[in-house]
VMD Tcl script that builds the backbone (N, CA, C; Angstrom):
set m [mol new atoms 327]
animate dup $m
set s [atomselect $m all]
$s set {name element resname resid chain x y z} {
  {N N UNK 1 A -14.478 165.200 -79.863}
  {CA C UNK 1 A -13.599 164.834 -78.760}
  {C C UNK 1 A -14.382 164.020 -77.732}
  {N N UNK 2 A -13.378 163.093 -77.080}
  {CA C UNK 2 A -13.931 161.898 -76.249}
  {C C UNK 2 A -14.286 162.985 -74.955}
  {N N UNK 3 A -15.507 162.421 -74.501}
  {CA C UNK 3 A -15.855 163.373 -73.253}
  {C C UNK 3 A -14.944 162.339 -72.039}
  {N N UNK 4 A -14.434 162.874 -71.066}
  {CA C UNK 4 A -13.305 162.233 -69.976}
  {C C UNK 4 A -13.885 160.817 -69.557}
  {N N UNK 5 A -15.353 160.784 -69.456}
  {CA C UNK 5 A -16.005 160.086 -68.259}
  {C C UNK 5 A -15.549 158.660 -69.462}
  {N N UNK 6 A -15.679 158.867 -70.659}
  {CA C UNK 6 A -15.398 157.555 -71.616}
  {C C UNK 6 A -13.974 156.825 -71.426}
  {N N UNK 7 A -13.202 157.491 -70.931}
  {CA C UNK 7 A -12.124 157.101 -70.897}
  {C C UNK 7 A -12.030 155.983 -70.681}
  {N N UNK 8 A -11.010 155.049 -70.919}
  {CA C UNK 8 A -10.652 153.743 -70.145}
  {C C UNK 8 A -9.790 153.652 -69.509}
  {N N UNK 9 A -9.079 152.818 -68.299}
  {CA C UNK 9 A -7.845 152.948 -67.842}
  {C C UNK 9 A -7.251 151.727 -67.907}
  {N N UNK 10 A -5.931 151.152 -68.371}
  {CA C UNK 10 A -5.773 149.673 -68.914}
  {C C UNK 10 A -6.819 148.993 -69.627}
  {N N UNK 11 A -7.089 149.897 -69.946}
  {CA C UNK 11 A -8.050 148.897 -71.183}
  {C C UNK 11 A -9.915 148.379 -70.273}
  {N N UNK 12 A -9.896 148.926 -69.291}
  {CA C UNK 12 A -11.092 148.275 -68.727}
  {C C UNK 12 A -11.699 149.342 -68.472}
  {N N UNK 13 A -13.011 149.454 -68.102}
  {CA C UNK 13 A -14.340 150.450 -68.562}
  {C C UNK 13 A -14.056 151.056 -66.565}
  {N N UNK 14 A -14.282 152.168 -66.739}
  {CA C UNK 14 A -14.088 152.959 -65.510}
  {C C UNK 14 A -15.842 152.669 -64.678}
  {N N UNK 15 A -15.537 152.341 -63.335}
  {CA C UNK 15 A -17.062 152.120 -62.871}
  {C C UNK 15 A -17.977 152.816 -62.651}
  {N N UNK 16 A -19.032 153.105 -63.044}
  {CA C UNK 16 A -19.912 153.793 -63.208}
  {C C UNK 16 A -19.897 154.772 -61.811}
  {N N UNK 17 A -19.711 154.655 -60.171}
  {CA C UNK 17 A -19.930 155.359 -59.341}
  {C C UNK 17 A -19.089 155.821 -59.624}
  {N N UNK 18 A -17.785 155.739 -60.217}
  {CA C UNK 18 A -16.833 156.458 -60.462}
  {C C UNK 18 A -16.464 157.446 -61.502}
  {N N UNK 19 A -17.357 157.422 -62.017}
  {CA C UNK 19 A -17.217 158.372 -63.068}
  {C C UNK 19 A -17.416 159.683 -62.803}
  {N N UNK 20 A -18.845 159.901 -61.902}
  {CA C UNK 20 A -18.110 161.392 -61.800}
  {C C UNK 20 A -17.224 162.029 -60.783}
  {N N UNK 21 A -16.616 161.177 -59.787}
  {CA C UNK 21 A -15.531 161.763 -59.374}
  {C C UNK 21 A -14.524 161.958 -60.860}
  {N N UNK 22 A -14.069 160.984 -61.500}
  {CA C UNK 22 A -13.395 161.373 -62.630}
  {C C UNK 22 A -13.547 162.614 -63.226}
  {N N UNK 23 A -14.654 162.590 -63.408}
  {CA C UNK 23 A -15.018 164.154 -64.423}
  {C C UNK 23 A -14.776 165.236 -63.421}
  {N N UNK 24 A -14.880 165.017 -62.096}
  {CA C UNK 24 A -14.645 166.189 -61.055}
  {C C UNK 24 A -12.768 166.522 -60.617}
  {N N UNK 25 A -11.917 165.462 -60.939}
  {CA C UNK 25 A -10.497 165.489 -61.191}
  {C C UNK 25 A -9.890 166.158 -62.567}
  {N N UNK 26 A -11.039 165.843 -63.591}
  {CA C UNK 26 A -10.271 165.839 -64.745}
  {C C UNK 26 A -10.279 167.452 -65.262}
  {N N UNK 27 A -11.965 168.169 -64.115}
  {CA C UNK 27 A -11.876 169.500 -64.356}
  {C C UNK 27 A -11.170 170.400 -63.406}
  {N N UNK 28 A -10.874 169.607 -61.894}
  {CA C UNK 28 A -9.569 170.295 -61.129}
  {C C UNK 28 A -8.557 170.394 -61.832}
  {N N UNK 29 A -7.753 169.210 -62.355}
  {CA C UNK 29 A -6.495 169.360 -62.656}
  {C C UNK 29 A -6.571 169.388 -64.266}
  {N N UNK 30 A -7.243 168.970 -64.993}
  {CA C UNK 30 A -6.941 169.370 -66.633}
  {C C UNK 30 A -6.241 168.347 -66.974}
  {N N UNK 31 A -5.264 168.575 -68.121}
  {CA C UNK 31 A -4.459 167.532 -68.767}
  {C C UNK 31 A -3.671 167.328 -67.933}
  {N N UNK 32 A -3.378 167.940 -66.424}
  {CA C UNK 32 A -2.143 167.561 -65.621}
  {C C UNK 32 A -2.435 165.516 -65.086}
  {N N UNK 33 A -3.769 165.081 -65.025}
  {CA C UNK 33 A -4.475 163.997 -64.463}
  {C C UNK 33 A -4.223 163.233 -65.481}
  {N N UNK 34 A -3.707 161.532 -65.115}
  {CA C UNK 34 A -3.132 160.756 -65.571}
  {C C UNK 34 A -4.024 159.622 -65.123}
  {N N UNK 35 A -4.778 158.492 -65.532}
  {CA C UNK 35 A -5.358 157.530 -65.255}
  {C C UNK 35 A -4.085 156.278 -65.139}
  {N N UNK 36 A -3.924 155.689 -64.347}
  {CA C UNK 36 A -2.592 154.936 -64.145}
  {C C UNK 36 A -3.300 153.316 -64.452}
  {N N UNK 37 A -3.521 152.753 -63.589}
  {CA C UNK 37 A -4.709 151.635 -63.960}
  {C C UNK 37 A -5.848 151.772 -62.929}
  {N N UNK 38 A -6.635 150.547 -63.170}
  {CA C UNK 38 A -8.107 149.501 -62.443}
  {C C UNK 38 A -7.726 148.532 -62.243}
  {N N UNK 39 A -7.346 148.060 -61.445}
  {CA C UNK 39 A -7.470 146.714 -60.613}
  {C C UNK 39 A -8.575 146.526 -59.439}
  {N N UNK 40 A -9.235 145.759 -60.279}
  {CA C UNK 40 A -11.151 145.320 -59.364}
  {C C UNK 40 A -11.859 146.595 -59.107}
  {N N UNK 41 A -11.621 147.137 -57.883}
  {CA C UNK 41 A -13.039 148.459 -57.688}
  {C C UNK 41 A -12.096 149.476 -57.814}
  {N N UNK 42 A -10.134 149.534 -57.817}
  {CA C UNK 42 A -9.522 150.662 -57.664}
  {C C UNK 42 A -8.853 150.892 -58.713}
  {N N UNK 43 A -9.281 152.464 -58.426}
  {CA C UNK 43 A -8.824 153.153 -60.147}
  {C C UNK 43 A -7.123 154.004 -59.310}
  {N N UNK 44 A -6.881 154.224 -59.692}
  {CA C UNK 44 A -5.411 154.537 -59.568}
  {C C UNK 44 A -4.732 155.729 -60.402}
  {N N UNK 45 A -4.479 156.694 -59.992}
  {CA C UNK 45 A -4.063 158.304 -60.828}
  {C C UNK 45 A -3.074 159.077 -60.015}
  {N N UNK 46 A -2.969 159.756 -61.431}
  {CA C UNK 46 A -1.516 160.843 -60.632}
  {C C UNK 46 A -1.581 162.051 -61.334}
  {N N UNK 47 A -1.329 163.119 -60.293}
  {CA C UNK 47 A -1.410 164.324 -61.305}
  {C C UNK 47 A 0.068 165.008 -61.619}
  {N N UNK 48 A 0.138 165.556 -62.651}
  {CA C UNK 48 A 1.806 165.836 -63.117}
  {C C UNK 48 A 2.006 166.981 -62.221}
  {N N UNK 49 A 3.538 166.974 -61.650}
  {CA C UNK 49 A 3.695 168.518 -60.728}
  {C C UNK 49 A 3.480 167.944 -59.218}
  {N N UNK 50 A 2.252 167.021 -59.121}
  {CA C UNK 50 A 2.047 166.864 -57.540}
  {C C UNK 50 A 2.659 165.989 -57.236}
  {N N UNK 51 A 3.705 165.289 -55.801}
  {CA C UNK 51 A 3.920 164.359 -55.348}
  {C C UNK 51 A 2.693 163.723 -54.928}
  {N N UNK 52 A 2.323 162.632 -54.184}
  {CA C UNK 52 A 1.130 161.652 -54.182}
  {C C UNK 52 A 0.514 162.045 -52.799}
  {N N UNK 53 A 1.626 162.179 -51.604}
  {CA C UNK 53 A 0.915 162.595 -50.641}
  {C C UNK 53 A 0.707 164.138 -50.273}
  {N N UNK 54 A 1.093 165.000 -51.006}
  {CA C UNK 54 A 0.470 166.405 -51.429}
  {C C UNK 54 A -0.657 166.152 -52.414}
  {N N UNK 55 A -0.655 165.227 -53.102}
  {CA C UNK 55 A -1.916 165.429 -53.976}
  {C C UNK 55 A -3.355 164.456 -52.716}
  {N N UNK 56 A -2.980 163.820 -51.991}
  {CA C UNK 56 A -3.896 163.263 -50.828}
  {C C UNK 56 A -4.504 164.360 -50.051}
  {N N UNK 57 A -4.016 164.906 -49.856}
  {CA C UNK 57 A -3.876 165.954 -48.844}
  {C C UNK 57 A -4.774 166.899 -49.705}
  {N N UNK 58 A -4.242 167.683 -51.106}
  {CA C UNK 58 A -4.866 168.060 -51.596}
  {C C UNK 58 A -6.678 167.859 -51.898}
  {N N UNK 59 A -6.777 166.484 -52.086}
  {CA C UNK 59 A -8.023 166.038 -52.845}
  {C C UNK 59 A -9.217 166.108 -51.168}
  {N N UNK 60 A -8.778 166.025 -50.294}
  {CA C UNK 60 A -9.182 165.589 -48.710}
  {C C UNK 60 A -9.613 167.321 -48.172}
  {N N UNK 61 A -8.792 167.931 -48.417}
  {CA C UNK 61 A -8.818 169.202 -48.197}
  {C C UNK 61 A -10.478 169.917 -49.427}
  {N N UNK 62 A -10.091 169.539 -50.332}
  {CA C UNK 62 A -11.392 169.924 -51.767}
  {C C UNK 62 A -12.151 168.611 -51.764}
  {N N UNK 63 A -12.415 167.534 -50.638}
  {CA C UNK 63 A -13.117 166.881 -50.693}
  {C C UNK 63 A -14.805 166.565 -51.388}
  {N N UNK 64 A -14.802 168.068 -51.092}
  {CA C UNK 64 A -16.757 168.516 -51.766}
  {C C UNK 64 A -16.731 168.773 -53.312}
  {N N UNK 65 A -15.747 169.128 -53.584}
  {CA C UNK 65 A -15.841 169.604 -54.630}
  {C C UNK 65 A -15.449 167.953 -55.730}
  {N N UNK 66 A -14.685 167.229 -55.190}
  {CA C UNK 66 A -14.358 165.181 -55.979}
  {C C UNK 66 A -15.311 164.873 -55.872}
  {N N UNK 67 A -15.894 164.928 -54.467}
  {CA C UNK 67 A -16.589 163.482 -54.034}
  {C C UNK 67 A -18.210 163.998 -53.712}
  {N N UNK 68 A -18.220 165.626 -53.975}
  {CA C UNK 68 A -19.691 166.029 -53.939}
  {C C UNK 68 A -20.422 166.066 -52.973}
  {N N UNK 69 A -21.458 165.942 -51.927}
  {CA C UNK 69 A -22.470 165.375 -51.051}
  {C C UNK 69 A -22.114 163.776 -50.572}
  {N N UNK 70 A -21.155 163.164 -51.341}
  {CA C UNK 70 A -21.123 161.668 -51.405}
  {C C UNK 70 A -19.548 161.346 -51.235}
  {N N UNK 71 A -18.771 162.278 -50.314}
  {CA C UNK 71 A -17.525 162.334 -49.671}
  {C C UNK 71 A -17.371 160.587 -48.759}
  {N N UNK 72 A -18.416 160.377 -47.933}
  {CA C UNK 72 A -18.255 159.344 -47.157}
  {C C UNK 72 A -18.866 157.866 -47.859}
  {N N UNK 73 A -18.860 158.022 -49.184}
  {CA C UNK 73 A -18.954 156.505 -50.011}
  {C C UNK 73 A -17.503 156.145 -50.098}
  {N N UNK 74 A -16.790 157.056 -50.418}
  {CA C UNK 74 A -15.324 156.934 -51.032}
  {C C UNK 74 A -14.453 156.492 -50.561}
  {N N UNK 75 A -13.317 155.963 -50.756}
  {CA C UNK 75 A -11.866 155.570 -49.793}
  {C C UNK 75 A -10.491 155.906 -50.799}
  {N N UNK 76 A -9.437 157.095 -50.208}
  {CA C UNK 76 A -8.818 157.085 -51.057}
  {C C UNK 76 A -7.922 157.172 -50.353}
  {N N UNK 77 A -6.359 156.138 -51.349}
  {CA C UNK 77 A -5.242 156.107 -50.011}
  {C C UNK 77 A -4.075 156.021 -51.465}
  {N N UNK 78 A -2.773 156.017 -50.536}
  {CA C UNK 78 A -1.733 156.108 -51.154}
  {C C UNK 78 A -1.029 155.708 -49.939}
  {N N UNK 79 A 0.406 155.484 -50.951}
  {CA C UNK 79 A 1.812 154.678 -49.515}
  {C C UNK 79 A 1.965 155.725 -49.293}
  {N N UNK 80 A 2.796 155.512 -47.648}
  {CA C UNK 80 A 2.953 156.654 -46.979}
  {C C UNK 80 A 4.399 156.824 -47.333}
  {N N UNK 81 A 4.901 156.147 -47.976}
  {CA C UNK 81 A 6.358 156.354 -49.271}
  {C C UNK 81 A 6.474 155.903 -50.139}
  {N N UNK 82 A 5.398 156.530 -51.094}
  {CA C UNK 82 A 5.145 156.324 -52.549}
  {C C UNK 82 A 5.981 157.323 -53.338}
  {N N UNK 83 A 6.876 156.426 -54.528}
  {CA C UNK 83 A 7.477 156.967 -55.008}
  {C C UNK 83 A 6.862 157.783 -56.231}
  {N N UNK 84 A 7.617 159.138 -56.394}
  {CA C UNK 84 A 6.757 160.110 -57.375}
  {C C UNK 84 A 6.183 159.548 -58.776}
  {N N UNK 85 A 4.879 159.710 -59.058}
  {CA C UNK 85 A 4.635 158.607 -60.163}
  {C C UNK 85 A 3.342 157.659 -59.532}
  {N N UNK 86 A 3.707 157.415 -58.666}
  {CA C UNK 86 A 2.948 155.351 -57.846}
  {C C UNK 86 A 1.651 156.050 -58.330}
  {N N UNK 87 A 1.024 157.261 -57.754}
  {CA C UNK 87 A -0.663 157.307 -57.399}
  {C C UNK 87 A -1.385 157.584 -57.033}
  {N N UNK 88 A -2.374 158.253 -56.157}
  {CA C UNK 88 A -3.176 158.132 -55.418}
  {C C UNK 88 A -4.819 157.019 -56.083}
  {N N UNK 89 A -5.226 155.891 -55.185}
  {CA C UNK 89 A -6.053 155.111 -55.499}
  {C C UNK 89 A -7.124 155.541 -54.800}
  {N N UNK 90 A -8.630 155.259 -55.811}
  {CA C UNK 90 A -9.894 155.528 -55.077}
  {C C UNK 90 A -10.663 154.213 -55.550}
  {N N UNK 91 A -11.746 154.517 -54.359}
  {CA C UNK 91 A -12.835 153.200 -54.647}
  {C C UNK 91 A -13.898 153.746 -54.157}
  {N N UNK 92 A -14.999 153.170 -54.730}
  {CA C UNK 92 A -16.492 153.305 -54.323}
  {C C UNK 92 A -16.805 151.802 -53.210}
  {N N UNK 93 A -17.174 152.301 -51.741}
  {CA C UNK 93 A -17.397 151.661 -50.813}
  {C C UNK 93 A -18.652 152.039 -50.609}
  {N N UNK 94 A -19.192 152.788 -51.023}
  {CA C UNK 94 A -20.479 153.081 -50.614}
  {C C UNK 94 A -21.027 152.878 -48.841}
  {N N UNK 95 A -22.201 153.043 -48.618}
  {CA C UNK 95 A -22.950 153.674 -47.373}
  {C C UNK 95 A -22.698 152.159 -46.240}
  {N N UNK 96 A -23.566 150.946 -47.134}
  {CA C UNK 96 A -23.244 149.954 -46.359}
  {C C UNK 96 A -22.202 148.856 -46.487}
  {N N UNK 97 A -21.359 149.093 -45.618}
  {CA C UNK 97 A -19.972 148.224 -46.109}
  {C C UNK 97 A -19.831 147.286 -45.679}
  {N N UNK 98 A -19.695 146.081 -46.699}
  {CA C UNK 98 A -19.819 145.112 -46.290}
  {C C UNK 98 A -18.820 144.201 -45.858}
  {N N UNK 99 A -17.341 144.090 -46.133}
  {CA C UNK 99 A -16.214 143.822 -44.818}
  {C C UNK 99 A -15.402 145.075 -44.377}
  {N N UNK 100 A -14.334 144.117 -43.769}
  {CA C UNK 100 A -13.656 144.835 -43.253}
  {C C UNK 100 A -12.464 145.546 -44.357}
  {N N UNK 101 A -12.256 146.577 -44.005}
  {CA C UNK 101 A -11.057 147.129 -44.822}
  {C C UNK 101 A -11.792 148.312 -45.955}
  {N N UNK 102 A -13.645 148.110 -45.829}
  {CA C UNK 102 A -14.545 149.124 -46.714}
  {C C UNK 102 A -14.399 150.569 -45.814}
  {N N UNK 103 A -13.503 150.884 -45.529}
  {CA C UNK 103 A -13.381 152.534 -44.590}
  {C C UNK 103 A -13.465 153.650 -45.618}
  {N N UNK 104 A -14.534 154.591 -45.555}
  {CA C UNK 104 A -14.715 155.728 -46.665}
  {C C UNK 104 A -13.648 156.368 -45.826}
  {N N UNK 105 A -12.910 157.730 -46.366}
  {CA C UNK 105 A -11.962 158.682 -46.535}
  {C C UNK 105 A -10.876 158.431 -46.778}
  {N N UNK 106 A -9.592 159.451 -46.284}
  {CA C UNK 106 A -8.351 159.473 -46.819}
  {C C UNK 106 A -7.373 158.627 -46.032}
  {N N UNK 107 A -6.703 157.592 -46.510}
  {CA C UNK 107 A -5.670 156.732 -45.810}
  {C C UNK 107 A -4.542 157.288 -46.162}
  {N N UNK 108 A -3.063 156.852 -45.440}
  {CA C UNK 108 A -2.213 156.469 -46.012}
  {C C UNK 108 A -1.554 155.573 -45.463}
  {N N UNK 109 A -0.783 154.391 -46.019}
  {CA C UNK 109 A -0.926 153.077 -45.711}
  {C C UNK 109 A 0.495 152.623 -46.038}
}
mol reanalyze $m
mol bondsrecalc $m
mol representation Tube
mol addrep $m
């Protein structure tokens, strides 16, 4: 069996800082976690059962346990009327950010 972190999402290779938040979703929620797509640095998921901004809320709240010691590299947002299904999106922004719009934590937008 494929270990999670191999996964692909649309067909494109998941980014390496990102991988182990992945593996840290895929052992919160189990088969409920859905890889939706990657478009450029944002990976995009949904978990079955959760609406998007309960699952925000959720992931922000267990922040240590996704994002590890390395909570403030991250940026993760969703619409603030996203329909059930859309997502919650993350990205690796890391420490020094280099424009505007690189804000580590939880949005909703």
């Amino acid at each position: 069996m494929l270990q999670f972190s191999q996964f692909q999402a649309g067909g494109k290779s998941i980014p390496p800082l990102l991988l182990p938040v992945v593996d840290n979703l895929r052992r919160m929620f189990g088969d409920r976690l859905e890889l939706i797509r990657l478009e450029g640095d944002w990976l995009t998921f949904r978990v079955t059962g959760i609406v998007e901004a309960t699952l925000l809320l959720h992931l922000q709240t267990n922040a240590a346990a996704v994002f590890g010691g390395r909570v403030d590299e991250y940026q993760t947002t969703c619409p603030v009327n996203a329909q059930r299904g859309e997502g919650v999106s993350i990205r690796y922004v890391g420490l020094g950010r280099q424009k505007e719009g690189d804000y580590s934590g939880f949005w909703f937008y």
